[in-house]
N, C-alpha and C positions, 0 to 999 in steps of 0.2 A: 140605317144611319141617317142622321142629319142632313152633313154636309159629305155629298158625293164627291169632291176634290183629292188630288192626294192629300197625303199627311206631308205635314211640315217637316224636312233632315235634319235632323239633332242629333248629333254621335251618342252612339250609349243607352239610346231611348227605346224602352221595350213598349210593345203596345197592345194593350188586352183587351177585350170586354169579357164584362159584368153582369149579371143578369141580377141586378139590383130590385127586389118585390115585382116581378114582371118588367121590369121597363131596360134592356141593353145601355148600359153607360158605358162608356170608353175610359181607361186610363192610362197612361201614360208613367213610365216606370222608369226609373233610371236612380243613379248614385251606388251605394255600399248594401247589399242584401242582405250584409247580417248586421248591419246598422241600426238603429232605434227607427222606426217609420215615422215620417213623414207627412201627414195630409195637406196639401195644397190645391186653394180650391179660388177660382178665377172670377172676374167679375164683368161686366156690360162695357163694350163689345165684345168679350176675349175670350178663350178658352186656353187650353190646357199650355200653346206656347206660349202664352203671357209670363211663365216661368223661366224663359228661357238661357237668361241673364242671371238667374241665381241657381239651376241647376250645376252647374259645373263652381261654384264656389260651397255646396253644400253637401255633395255628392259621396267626397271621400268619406262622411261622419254617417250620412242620414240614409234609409232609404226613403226616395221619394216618392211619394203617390200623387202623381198631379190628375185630378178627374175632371174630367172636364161636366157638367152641371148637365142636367137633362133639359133637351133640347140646344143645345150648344154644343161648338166644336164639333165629334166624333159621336156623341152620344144620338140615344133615337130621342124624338120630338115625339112623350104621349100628348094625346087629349088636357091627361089633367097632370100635376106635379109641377108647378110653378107658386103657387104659394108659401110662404118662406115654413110654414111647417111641414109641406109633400115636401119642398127640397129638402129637408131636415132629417124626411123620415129616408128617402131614399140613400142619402151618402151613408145616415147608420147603418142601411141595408148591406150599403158597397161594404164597408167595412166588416160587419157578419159573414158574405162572402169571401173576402179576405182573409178570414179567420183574424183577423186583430180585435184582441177585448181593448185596445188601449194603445192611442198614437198623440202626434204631437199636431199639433193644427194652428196653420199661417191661412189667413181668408184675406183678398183682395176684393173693395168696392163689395155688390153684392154677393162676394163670396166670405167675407167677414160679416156680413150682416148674417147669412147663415151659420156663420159660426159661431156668433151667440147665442142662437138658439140653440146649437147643436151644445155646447158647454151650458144654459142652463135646463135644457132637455137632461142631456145624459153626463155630467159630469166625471163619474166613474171613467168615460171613455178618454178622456184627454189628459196628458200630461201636463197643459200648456196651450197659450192661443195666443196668436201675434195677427192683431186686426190692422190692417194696413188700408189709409183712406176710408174709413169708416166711422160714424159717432157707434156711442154706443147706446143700450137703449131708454139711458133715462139722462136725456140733455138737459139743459137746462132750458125751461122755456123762453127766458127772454132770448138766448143765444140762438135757438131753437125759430123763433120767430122773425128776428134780426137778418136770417141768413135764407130764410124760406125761397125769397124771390130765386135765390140759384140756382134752384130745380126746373126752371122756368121748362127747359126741354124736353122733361118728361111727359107733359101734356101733348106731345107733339106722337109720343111713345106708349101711350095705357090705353089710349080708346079702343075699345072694341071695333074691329075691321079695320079702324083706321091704322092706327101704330102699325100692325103688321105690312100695310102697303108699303108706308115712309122707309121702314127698314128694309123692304125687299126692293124695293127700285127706286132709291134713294141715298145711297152710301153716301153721296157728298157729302149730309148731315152727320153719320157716324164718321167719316174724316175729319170733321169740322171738330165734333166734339172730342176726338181723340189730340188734333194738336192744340187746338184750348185748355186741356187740362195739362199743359206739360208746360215748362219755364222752356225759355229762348237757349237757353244751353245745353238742351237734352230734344231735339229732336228727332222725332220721329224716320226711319228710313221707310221708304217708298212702298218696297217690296213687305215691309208688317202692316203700312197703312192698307196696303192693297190683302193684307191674308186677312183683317177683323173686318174690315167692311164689305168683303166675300164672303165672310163665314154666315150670317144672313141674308142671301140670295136663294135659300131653297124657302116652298112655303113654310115646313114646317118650323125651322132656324126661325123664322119672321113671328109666326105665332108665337113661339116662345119667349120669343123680345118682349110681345105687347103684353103677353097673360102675366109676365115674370113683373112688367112695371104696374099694371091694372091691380095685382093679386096684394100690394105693398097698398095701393089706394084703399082699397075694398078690406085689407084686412087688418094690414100693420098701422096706421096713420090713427083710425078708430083707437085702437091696444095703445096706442101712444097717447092719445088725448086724453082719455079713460083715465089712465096712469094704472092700466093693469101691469105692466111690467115690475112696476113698484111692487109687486106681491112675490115677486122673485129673487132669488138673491145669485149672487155670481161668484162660487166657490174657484171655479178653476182660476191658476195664475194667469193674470190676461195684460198685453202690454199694448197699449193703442199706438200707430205709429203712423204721423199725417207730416207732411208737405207746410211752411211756410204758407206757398203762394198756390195751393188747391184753390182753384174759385169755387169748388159744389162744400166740401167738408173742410169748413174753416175754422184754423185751431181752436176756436171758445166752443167747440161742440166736445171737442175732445177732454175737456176737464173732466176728471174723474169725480170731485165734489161732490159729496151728497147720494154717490151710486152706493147702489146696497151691494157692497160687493168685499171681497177677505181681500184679494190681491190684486187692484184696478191700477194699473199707471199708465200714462201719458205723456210720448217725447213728441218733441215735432224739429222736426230738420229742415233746414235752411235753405233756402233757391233752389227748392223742388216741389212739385205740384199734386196732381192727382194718381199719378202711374207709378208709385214708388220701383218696383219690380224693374223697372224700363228704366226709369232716372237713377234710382240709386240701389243696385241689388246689393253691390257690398254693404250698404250698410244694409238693407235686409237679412242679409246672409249672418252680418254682428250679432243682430239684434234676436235672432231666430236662434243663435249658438248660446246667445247667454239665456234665454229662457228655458229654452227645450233640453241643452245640453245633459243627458247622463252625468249624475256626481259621481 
C-alpha cells in the first residue's frame, strides 16, 4: 500500500482492494448496496476522504464507490499509471473487477479530468459525469491563455526528482495550496489539513504526485495545443460544476461553447472555490441527484 497510516473513521465505510490489471487499488464503499453505483474518484492532494461530506447526504439513494487513484490514499504506488490514460485504463479495470458494466461518475480536480476520458474512452460505461473544479477538454483558448499563469505551482510539482522531494518533505506547500483554493468561509479543519499533506510522506505517495503532474505536461498539454481532443466527441450527460472564487479553474474555462459534445452544461456557485466536496457537499450531493438520479 501507499500510505502505511491508519485509515481515516467514517461510519458505514467498507474497505476493499482491488487487483485492478496487476496494480492493488483501495476503495472505499459505503451508502445503499442495492442502490444505482456510484463512482467517485478524488483529486491532488486527496484521496478517497475527500468524500466525506457527501457520503452521508448520498448514501441512502447511491452505492458509493469512492477509489482512491493509484498511488494515492490506500492504493499501491506502481512504477508506471500516472498518465491520464493508465489512470483511465486502470479505474475501467476496477470497475471490471467489480463486475459493473455501467455506473454513475462524479470526478473532483484531477479526478474529473479523468473522467473525461473515462466518458469519451468508454461511454457505454457511465450513466452520467459530474466534473467538479475542472475545465473541460476543449477551452477556449483565449480563456485557456488568460488564466495559464494559475497553474504557476505546478512547476514546483512535475520535475522529475524534484516534485517528488517538495511533496515528501515539504507539506507546508500542500497546506498552502489546500487553504488557498477554499473562500474565508469554508475553512479547512486542522486534523484534514494534516491527513492530505501526510498522505504524501511515503516515497512512493511523492512519486506519484510528480509523475501524475509531469504525465499532464508530457502528454495532455501537447493533445491540447494540437486540438486532438477536437476529434472526439462527448456523448455522456456531463454537468461541469466550479466555484466563483477557484483561483486554478476559473468560470470562463467552464463554458461549454463550441465543445463537441450532446449533453455539456455548466453551473458555477457562489463564495466557494476550488474544494467543492469540502465547501459545498450539499449542493454536490443536488447536483449529483439530479443528474445521475434513476427515472
Amino acid at each position: 500500500m501507499t500510505d502505511p497510516r491508519p485509515l481515516p473513521d467514517l461510519p458505514d465505510v467498507r474497505h476493499h482492494r482491488l487487483d485492478a490489471d496487476g496494480v492493488r487499488l483501495h476503495l472505499a464503499e459505503a451508502g445503499n448496496a442495492e442502490g444505482a453505483p456510484l463512482l467517485l474518484l478524488h483529486g491532488f492532494p486527496q484521496h478517497w476522504y475527500a468524500w466525506r461530506q457527501v457520503i452521508p447526504l448520498l448514501g441512502d439513494e447511491f452505492r458509493l464507490l469512492c477509489l482512491d487513484l493509484p498511488g494515492f490514499g490506500w492504493s499501491e504506488a506502481p512504477h508506471r499509471g500516472y498518465t491520464t490514460d493508465e489512470r483511465a485504463r486502470l479505474v475501467l479495470a476496477a470497475l471490471d473487477r467489480l463486475g459493473l458494466p455501467k455506473v454513475g461518475l462524479v470526478g473532483h480536480d484531477w479526478g474529473a479530468w479523468t473522467g473525461f476520458e473515462l466518458a469519451l474512452r468508454a461511454p457505454e460505461r457511465f450513466t452520467g459525469f459530474l466534473a467538479l473544479n475542472m475545465t473541460h477538454p476543449w477551452p477556449r483558448q483565449r480563456a485557456l491563455l488568460g488564466t495559464a499563469w494559475r497553474f504557476w505551482y505546478t512547476a514546483l510539482l512535475e520535475y522529475p526528482g524534484i516534485g517528488r522531494q517538495i511533496v515528501r518533505h515539504h507539506p507546508a506547500l500542500l497546506a498552502h495550496l489546500l487553504r488557498r483554493a477554499t473562500t474565508a468561509g469554508h475553512p479547512w479543519p486542522a486534523e484534514e489539513i494534516a491527513e492530505y499533506t501526510g498522505s504524501g510522506s511515503t516515497p512512493g505517495a511523492a512519486r506519484a504526485a510528480e509523475r501524475l503532474h509531469w504525465g499532464f505536461v508530457v502528454r495532455d498539454i501537447p493533445h491540447l495545443a494540437l486540438g486532438g481532443y477536437r476529434r472526439r466527441r462527448l456523448t455522456v450527460p456531463t454537468l461541469l460544476l466550479g466555484g466563483e472564487q477557484d483561483p486554478v479553474i476559473r468560470p470562463s474555462l467552464l463554458s461549454p461553447a463550441d465543445a463537441p459534445a450532446d449533453d455539456l452544461r455548466a453551473e458555477v456557485l457562489p463564495d466557494c472555490g476550488h474544494f467543492l466536496p469540502h465547501e459545498r457537499p450539499e449542493a454536490v450531493a443536488e447536483a449529483a441527484r439530479r443528474l445521475l438520479r434513476r427515472p
